[in-house]
C-alpha positions as CSV (number, residue, x, y, z in Angstrom):
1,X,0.0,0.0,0.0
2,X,1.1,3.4,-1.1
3,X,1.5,6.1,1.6
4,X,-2.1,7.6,2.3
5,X,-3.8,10.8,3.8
6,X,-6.6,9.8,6.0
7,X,-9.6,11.8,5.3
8,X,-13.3,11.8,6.7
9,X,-14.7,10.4,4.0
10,X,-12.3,7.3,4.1
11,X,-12.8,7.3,8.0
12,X,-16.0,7.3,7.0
13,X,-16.4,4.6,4.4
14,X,-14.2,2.3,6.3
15,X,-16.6,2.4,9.5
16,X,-19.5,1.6,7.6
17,X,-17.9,-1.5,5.3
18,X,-17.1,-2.6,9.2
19,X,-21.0,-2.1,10.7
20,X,-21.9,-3.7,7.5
21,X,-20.1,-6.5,7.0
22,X,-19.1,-7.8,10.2
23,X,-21.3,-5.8,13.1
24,X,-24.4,-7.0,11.3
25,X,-23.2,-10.4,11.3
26,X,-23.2,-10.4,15.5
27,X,-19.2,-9.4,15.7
28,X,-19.6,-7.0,18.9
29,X,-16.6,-4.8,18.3
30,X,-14.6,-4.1,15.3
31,X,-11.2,-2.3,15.6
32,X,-9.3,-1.3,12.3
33,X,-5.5,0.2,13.2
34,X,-2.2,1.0,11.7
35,X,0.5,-1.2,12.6
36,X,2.3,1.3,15.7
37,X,-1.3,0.9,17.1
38,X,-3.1,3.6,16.3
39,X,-7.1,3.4,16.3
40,X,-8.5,4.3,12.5
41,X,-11.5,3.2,13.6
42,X,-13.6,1.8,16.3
43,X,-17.4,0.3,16.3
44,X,-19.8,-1.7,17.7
45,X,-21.5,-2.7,20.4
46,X,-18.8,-3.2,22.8
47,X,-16.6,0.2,21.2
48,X,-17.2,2.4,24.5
49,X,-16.4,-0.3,27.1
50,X,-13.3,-1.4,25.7
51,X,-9.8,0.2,26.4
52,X,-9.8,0.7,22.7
53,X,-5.9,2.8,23.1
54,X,-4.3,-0.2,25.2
55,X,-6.0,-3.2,22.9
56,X,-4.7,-0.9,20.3
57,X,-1.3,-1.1,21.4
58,X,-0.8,-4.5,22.7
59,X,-2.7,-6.4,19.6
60,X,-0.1,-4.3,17.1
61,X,3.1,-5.4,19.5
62,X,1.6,-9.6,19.4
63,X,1.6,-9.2,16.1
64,X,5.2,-7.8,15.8
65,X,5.8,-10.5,18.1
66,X,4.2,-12.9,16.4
67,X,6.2,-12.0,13.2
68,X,9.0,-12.8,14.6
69,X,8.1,-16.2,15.4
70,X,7.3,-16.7,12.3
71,X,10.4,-16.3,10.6
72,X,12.1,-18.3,13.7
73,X,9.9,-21.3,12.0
74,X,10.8,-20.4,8.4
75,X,7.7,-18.8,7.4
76,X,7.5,-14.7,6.1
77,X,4.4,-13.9,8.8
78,X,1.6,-14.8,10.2
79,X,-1.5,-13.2,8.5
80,X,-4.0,-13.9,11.3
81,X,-4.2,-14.6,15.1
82,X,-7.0,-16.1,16.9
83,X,-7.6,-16.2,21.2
84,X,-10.5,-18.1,22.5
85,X,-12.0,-17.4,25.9
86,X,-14.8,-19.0,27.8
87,X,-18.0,-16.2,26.4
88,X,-15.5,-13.6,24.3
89,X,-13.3,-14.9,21.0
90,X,-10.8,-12.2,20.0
91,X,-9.5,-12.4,16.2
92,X,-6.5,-10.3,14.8
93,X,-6.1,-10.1,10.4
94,X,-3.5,-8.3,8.6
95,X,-4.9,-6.0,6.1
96,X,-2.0,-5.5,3.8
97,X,1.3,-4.6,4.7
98,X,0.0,-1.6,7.3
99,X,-3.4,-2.4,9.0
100,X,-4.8,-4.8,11.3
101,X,-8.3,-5.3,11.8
102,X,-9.4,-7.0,15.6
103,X,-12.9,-8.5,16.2
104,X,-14.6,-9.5,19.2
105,X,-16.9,-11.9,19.1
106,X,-19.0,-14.6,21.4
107,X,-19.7,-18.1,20.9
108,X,-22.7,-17.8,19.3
109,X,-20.8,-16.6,16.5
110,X,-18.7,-19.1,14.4
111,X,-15.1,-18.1,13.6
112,X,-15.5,-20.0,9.9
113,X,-18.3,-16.9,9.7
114,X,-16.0,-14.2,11.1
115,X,-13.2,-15.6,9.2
116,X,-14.7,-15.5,5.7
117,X,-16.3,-11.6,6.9
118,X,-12.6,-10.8,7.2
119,X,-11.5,-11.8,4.1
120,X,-14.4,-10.2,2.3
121,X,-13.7,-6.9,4.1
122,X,-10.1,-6.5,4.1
123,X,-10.3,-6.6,0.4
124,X,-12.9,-3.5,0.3
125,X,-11.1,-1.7,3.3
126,X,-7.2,-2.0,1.3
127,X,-9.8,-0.5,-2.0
128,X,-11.1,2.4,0.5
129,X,-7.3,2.9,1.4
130,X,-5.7,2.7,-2.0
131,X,-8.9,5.3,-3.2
132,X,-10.9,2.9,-5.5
């Protein structure tokens, strides 16, 4: 991805992809952010409760971390990372070389579902980004 100016209307047009494609599906919280952690955008159900700035921070640093691992193992990265907790699932994708999109979700949501969301959206998001 090509440098990029953040604007309202991608703001904009980003959060709404999110509400539409993976809110609506039962995902309670949606996080989109750059890889030093900062939030590019936020929704959901959940957006308010959360500690948005910390989860921010510490899902960009697992990945770095994770990255790392990865080439310990021989591979280039790891494109997605997946926690699972007794009510809350938390799920962090690679959106290109820069963003990272984190969902929340509970049980009664499959992660095959969230999973195939994800894919659908990060192409439309890296399309909003690259201004198609």
């Amino acid at each position: 991805m090509r440098d990029f100016i953040l604007t309202a209307g991608i703001l904009e047009r980003t959060r709404l992809a999110l509400e539409n494609s993976l809110i609506s599906a039962g995902v309670r919280t949606a996080l989109l952010i750059d890889g030093a952690g900062n939030i590019l955008s936020n929704c959901g159900q959940d957006s308010a409760e959360i500690d948005a700035i910390s989860l921010a921070a510490l899902a960009a640093a697992n990945l770095g971390a994770t990255s790392q691992i990865a080439k310990l193992i021989g591979e280039e990265d790891f494109s997605l990372l997946f926690h699972k907790g007794k009510t809350d699932n938390i799920h962090f994708s690679r959106i290109g070389d820069e963003l990272i999109l984190i969902t929340i979700f509970r049980e009664d949501v499959s992660l095959g579902l969230v999973r195939c969301r994800v894919n659908d959206i990060s192409a439309t998001i890296l399309k909003i980004f690259e201004g198609y």
